[in-house]
BADREN-658413 format. One record per residue (C-alpha): residue number from 1; residue in one letter; x, y, z. Coordinates in nm, 3 decimals, padded with zeros to 5 digits, always signed. Layout:
REM BADREN-658413
 resi resn       x       y       z
  NUM    A       X       Y       Z
...
//
This chain:
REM BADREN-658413
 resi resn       x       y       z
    1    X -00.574 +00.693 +02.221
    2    X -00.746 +00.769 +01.899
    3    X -00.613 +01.106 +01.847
    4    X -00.275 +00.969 +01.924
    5    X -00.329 +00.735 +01.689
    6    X -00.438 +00.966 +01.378
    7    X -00.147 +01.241 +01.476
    8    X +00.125 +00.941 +01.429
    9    X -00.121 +00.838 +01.092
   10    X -00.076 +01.188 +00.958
   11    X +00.345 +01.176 +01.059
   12    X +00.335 +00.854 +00.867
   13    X +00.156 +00.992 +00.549
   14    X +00.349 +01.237 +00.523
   15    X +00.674 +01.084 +00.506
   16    X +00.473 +00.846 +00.321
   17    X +00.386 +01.067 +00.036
   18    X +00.730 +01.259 -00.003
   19    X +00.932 +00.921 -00.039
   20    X +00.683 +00.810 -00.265
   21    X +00.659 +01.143 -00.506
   22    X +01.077 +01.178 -00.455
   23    X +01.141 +00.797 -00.584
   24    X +00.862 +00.781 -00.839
   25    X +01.148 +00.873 -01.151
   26    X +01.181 +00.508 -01.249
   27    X +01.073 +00.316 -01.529
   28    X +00.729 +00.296 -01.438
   29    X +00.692 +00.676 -01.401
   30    X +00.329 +00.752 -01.229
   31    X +00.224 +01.058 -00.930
   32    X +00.124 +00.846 -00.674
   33    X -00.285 +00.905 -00.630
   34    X -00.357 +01.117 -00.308
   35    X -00.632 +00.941 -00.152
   36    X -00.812 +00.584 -00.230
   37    X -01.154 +00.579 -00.429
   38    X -01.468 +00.637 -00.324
   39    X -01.772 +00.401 -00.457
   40    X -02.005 +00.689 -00.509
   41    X -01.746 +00.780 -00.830
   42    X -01.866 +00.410 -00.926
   43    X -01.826 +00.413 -01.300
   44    X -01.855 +00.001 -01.462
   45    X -01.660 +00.099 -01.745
   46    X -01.344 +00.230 -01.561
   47    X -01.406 +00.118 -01.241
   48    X -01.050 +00.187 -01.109
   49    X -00.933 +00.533 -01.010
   50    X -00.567 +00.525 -01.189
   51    X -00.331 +00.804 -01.221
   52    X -00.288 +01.127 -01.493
   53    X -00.212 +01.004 -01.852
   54    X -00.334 +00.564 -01.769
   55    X -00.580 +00.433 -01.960
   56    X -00.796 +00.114 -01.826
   57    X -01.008 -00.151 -02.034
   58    X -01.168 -00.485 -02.019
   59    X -01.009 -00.715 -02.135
   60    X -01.199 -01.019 -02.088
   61    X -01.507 -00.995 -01.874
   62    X -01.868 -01.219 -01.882
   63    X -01.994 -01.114 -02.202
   64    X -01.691 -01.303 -02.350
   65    X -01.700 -01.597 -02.102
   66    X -01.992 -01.663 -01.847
   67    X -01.865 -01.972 -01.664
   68    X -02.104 -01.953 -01.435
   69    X -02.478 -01.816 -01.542
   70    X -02.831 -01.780 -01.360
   71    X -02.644 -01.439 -01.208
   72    X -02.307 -01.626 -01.119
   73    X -02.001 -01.412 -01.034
   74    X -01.714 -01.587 -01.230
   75    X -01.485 -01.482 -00.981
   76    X -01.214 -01.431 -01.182
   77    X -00.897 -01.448 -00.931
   78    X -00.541 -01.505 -01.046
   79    X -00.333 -01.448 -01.384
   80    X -00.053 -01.557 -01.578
   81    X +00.069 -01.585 -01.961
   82    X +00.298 -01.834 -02.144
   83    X +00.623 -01.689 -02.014
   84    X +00.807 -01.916 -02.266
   85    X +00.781 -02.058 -02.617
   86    X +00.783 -01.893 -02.968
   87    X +00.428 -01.742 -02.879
   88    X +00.530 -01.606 -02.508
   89    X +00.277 -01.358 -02.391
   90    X +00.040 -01.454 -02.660
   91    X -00.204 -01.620 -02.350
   92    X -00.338 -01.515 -02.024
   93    X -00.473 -01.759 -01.808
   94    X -00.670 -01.747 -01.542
   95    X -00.832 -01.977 -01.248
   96    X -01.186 -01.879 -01.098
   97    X -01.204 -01.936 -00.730
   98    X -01.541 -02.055 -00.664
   99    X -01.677 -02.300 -00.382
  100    X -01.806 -02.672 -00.538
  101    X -02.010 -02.832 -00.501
  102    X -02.253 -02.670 -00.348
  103    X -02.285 -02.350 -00.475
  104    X -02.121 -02.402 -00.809
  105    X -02.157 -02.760 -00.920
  106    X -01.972 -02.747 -01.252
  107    X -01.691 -02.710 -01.008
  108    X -01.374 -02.474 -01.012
  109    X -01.226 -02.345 -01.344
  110    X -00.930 -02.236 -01.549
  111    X -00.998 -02.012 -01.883
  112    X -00.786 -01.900 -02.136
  113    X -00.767 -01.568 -02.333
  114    X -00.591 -01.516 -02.689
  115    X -00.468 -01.175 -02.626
  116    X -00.383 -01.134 -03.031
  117    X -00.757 -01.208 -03.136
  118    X -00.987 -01.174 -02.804
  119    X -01.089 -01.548 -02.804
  120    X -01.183 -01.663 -02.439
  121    X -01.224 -02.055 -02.368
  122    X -01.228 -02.298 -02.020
  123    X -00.915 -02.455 -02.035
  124    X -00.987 -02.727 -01.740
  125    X -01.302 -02.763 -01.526
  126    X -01.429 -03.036 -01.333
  127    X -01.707 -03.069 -01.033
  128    X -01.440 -03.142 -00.743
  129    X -01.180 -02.856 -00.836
  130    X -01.290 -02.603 -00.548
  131    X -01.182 -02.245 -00.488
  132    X -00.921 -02.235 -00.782
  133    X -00.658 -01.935 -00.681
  134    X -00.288 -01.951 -00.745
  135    X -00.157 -01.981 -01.082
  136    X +00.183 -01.974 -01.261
  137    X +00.330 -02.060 -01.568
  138    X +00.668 -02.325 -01.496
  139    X +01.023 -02.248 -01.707
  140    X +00.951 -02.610 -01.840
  141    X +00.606 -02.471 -02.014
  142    X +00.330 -02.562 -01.777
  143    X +00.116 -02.421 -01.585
  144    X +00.056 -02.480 -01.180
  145    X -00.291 -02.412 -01.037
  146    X -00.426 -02.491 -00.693
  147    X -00.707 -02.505 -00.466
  148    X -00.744 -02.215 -00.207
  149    X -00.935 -02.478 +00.066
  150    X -00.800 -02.654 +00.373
  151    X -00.611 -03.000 +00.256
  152    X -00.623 -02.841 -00.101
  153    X -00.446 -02.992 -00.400
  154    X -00.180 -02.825 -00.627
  155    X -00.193 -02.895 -00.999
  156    X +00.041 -02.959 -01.289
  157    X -00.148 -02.821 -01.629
  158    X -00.003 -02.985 -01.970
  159    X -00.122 -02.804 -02.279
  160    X -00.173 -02.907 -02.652
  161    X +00.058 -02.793 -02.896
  162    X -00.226 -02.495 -02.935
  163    X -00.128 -02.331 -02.578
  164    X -00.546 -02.313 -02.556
  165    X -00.614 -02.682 -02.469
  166    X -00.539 -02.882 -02.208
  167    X -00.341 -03.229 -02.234
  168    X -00.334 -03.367 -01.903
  169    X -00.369 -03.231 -01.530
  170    X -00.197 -03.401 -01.296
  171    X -00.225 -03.389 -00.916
  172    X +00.085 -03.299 -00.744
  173    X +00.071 -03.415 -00.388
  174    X +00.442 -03.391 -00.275
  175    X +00.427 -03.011 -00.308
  176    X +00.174 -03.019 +00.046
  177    X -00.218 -03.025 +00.076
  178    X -00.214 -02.710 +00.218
  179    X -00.477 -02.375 +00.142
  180    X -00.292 -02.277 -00.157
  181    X -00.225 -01.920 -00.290
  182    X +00.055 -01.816 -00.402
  183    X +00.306 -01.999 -00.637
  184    X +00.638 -01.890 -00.761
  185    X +00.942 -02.038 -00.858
  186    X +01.331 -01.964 -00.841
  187    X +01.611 -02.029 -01.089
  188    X +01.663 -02.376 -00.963
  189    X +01.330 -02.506 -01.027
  190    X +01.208 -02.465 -00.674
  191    X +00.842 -02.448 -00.586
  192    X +00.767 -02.187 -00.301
  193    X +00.420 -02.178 -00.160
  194    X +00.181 -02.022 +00.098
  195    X -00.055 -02.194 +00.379
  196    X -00.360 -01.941 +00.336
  197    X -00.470 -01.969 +00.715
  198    X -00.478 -01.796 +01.022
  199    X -00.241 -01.980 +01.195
  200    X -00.177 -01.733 +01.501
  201    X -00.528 -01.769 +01.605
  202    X -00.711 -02.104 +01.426
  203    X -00.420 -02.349 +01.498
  204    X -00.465 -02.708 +01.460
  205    X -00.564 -03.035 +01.675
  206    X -00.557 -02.769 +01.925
  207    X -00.246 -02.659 +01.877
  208    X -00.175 -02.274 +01.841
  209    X +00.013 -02.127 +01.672
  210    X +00.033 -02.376 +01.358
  211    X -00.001 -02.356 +00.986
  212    X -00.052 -02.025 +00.831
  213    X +00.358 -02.114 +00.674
  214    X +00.582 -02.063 +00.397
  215    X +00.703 -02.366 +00.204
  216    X +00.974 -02.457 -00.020
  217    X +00.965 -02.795 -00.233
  218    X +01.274 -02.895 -00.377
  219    X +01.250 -03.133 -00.689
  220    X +01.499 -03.421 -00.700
  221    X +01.513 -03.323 -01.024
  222    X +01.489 -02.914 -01.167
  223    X +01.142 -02.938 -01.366
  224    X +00.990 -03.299 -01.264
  225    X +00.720 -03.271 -00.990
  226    X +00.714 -03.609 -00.916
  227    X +01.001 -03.643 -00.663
  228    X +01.164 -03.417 -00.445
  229    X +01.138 -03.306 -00.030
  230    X +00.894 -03.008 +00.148
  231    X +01.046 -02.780 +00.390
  232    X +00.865 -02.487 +00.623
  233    X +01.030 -02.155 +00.665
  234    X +01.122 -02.139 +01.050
  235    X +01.260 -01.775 +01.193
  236    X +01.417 -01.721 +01.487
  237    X +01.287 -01.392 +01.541
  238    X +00.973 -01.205 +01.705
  239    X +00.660 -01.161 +01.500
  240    X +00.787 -01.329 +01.223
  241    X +01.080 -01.160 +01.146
  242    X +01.470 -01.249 +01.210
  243    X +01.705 -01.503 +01.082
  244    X +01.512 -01.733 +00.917
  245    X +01.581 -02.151 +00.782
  246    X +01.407 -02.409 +00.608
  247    X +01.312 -02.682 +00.829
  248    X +01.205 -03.044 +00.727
  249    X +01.189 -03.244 +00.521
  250    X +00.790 -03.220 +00.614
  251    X +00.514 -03.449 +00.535
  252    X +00.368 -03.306 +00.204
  253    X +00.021 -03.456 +00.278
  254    X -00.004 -03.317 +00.636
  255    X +00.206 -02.993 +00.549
  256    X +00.002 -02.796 +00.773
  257    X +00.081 -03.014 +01.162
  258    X +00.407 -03.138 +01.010
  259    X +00.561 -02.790 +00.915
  260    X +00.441 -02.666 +01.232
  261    X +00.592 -02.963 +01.491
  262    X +00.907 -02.899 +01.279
  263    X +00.919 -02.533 +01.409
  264    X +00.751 -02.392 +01.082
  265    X +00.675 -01.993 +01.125
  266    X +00.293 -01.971 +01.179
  267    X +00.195 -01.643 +01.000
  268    X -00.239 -01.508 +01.005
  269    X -00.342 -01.553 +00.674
  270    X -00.003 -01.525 +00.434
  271    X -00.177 -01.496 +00.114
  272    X +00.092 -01.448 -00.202
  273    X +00.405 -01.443 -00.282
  274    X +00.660 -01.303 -00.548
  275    X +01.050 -01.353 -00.612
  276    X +01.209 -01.041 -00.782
  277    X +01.622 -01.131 -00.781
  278    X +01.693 -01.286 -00.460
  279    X +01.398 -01.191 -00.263
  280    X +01.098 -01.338 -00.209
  281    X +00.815 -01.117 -00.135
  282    X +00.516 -01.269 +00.112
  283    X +00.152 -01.090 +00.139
  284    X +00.048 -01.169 +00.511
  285    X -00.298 -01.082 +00.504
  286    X -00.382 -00.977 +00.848
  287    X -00.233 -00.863 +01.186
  288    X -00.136 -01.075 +01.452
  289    X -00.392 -01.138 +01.710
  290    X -00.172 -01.237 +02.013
  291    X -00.181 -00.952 +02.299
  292    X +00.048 -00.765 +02.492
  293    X +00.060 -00.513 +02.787
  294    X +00.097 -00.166 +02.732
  295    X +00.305 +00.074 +02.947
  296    X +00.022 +00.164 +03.168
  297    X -00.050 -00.252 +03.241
  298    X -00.338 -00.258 +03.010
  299    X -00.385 -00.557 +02.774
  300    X -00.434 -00.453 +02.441
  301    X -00.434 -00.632 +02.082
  302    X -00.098 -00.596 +01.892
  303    X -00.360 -00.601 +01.583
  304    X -00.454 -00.234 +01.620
  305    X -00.108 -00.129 +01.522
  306    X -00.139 -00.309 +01.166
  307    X -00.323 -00.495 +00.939
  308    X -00.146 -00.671 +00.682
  309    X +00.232 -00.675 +00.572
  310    X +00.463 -00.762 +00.354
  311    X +00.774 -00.991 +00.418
  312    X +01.063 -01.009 +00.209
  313    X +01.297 -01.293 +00.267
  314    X +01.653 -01.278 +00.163
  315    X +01.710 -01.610 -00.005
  316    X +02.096 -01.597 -00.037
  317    X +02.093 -01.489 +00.361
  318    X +01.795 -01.615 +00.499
  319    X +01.731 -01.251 +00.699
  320    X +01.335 -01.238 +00.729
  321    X +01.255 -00.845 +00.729
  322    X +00.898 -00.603 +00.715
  323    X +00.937 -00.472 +00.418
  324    X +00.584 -00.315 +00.377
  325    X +00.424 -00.239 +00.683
  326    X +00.144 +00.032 +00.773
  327    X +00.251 +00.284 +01.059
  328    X +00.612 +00.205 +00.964
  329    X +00.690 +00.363 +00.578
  330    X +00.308 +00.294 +00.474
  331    X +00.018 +00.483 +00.660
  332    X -00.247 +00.292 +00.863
  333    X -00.617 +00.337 +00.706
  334    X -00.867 +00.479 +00.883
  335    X -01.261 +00.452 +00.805
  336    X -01.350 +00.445 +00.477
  337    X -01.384 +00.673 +00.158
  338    X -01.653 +00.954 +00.217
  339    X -01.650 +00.921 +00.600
  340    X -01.551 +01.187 +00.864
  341    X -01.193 +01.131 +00.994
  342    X -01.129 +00.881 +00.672
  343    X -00.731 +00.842 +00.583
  344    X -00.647 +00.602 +00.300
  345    X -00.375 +00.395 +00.408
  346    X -00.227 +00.028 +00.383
  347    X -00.462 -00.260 +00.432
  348    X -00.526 -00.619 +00.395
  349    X -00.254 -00.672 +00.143
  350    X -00.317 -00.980 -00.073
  351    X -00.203 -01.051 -00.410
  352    X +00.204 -00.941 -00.550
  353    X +00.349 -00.929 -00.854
  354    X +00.669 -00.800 -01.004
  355    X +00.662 -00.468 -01.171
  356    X +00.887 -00.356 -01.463
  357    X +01.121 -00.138 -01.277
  358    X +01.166 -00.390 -01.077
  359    X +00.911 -00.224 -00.780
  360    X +00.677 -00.483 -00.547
  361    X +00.342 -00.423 -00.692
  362    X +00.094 -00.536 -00.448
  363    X -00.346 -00.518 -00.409
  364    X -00.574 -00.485 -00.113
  365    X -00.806 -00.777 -00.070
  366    X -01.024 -00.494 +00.093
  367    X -01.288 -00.265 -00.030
  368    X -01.196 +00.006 -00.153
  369    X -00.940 -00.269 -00.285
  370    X -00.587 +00.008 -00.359
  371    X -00.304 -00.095 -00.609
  372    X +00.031 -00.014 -00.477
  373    X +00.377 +00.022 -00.563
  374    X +00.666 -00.028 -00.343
  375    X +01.101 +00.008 -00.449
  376    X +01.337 -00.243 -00.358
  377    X +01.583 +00.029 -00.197
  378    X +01.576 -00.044 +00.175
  379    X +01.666 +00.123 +00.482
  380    X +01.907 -00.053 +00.753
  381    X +01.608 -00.242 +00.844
  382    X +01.475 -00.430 +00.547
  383    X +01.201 -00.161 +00.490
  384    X +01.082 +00.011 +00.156
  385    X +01.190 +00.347 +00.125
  386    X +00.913 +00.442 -00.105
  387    X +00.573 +00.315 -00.100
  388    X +00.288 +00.496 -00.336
  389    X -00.074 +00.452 -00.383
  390    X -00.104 +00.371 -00.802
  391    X -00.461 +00.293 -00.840
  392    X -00.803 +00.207 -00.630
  393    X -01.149 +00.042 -00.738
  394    X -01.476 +00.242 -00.735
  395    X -01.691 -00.105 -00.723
  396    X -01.882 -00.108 -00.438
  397    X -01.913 -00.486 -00.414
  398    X -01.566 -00.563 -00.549
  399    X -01.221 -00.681 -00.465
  400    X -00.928 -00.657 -00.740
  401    X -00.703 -00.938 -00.730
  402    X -00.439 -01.136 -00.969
  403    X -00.232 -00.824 -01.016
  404    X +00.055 -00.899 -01.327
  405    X +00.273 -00.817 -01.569
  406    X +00.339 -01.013 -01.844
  407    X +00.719 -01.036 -01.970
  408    X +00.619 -00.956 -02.334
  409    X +00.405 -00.660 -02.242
  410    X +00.608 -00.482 -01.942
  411    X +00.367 -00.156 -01.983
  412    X +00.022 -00.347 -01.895
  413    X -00.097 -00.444 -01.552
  414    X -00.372 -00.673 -01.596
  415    X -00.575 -00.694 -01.271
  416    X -00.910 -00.874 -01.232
  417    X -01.216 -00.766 -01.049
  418    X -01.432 -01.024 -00.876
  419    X -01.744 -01.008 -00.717
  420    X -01.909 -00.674 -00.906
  421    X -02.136 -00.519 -00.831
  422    X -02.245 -00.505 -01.207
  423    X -02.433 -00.760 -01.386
  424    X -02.166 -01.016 -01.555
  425    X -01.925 -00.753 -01.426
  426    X -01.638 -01.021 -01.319
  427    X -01.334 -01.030 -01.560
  428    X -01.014 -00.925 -01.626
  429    X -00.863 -00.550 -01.634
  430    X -00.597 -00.352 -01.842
  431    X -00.401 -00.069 -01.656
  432    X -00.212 +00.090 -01.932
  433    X -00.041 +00.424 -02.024
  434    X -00.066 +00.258 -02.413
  435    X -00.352 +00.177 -02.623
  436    X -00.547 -00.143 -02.608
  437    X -00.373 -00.420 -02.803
  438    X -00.558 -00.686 -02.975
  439    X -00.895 -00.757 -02.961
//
């Protein structure tokens, strides 16, 4: 079974790396890297292995802002900018994802950078904010952050006139206590969102599957957060895929059981999401775990064809397709970097973002954690045509995460690394064929 399994790899790779080197004539012109890093190339001050003529720097890391001292990882996790305003692009900001109060009693954390002078500062802190992870900046100029933890909140952000202080946070129950990730928004002011959970397998009040959704929250009015309705994304489909609808309205403050009774899709572990046009893009972390019997009458794991996918759901149609998906136009990893039999390949997918060309740009959360672009031209079935390996982290101890572009700066992918290996090695990363602005 194994080396049936690495022959249909190698098929895959193959096809893999010609669509990718054929398609790669776009805006964001790169030769796709041939193989993910290895940690033994381990280098702290360009820990990512990036393609011929990119440059990579720090651009905000611990010795500019340690949250969290005594030997603290700062876990920096997700990224944005001020999309909007006479200053757009001047500020990234960030939320830190670690676990109060335990561990961290200061609590969760979101920090702002001045990208024009290098300044770093905590924009909002406070003991009960726990496990900090999506972030995005509104069309009405705020910014939404939530909590990555089971019955987590999802905040509205108000800044001072500064863009580097903050005016009021606001709790925004209606839009689900659910284990929040991903946050994006579409033309019409609505709020889509992620259950972080692995609803195939966990379930709930003994119920499996449930949770582990996709959720849309529709404002009664475009920009006000204070009113509106909660709907799960149901498909009529296998595994996910299919014709899909929005279901509900839900209760918001048991999104989780509510989506679910209301035929809500249970997906393990969705983890991010991304609209580019009318598509929106969903990171499902891991495999389904739900079995099935071969054509010899064995039971086997439907897991150890894949591990990790990405969605992409037509909003104009509602057609739910795979759009990234290893052994299909991605190849399936196998081992890891420096190991006999090792083949780099698609895994664990976590984090999107929306790359100038237009291209899916999505990160591993795996180790080595692999950067990787994907084009919106489809086959018949909803799949990628061309997906290529852009960059990979050396780190031994590391994850990248909070891949993005900013609007004002289409040639920089900032990226943050969390968890070094380094001392005060946490921060954030430039990926760049351009020379460091700022700073």
């Amino acid at each position: 079974m194994y080396r049936c399994k690495m022959f249909a790899v190698a098929l895959v790779t193959l096809a893999f790396s010609g669509l990718a080197e054929s398609d790669r004539s776009d805006g964001f012109n790169f030769i796709p890297l041939d193989a993910s890093a290895n940690s033994a190339d381990w280098i702290p001050a360009s820990p990512w292995k990036v393609p011929k003529g990119f440059k990579q720097w720090a651009v905000s890391d611990e010795t500019d802002l340690n949250i969290y001292d005594g030997g603290r990882n700062d876990w920096h996790d997700m990224n944005t900018v001020n999309e909007t305003g006479p200053e757009k692009g001047r500020y990234l900001y960030r939320t830190h994802e670690l676990r109060s109060p335990n561990n961290q009693p200061e609590g969760g954390s979101v920090s702002v950078v001045d990208l024009k002078s290098g300044e770093t500062r905590i924009l909002a802190q406070a003991p009960d904010y726990d496990a900090l992870d999506g972030i995005r900046w509104t069309p009405w100029g705020t910014i939404l952050f939530a909590e990555e933890v089971t019955g987590g909140r999802l905040f509205e952000l108000f800044l001072e006139d500064d863009l580097t202080k903050a005016r009021k946070v606001v709790d925004r129950p209606l839009l689900g206590r659910l284990a929040h990730e991903g946050i994006d928004l579409d033309r019409d002011g609505n709020v889509y969102l992620v259950d972080e959970y692995r609803g195939r397998t966990s379930g709930c009040s003994g119920v499996t599957p449930c949770g582990g959704g996709v959720y849309k929250f529709v404002p009664d009015v475009a920009g006000d957060l204070k009113a509106g309705s909660l709907y799960a994304l149901k498909v009529n489909g296998m595994d996910g895929v299919g014709l899909g609808e929005w279901v509900g309205p839900i209760d918001p403050l048991k999104a989780r059981e509510s989506g679910s009774v209301a035929g809500g899709q249970s997906y393990q572990r969705p983890e991010d999401l991304e609209i580019i046009g009318d598509t929106l893009y969903v990171a499902i972390t891991e495999g389904p775990r739900d079995t099935k019997v071969d054509r010899r009458g064995r039971l086997v794991f439907t897991s150890e064809l894949y591990e990790g996918r990405v969605i992409a759901i037509d909003l104009r149609t509602m057609q739910v397709s795979n759009f990234v998906k290893p052994g299909v136009n991605a190849p399936v990893e196998i081992g890891r970097p420096g190991e006999p039999g090792h083949r780099s390949g698609f895994d664990s997918v976590d984090n999107l973002a929306e790359a100038p060309n237009g291209d899916l740009v999505m990160i591993e959360d795996n180790n080595p954690s692999d950067i990787w672009f994907a084009s919106q031209v489809t086959n018949e079935f909803g799949a990628s045509r061309s997906v290529a390996l852009f960059a990979s982290l050396t780190d031994p101890d590391a994850e990248g995460t909070g891949i993005y572009y900013s609007p004002e700066d289409p040639g920089t992918l900032y990226v943050n690394v969390q968890h070094s290996a380094a001392d005060d090695g946490d921060g954030t990363w430039a990926i760049s064929r351009e020379e460091r602005k700022g700073k």
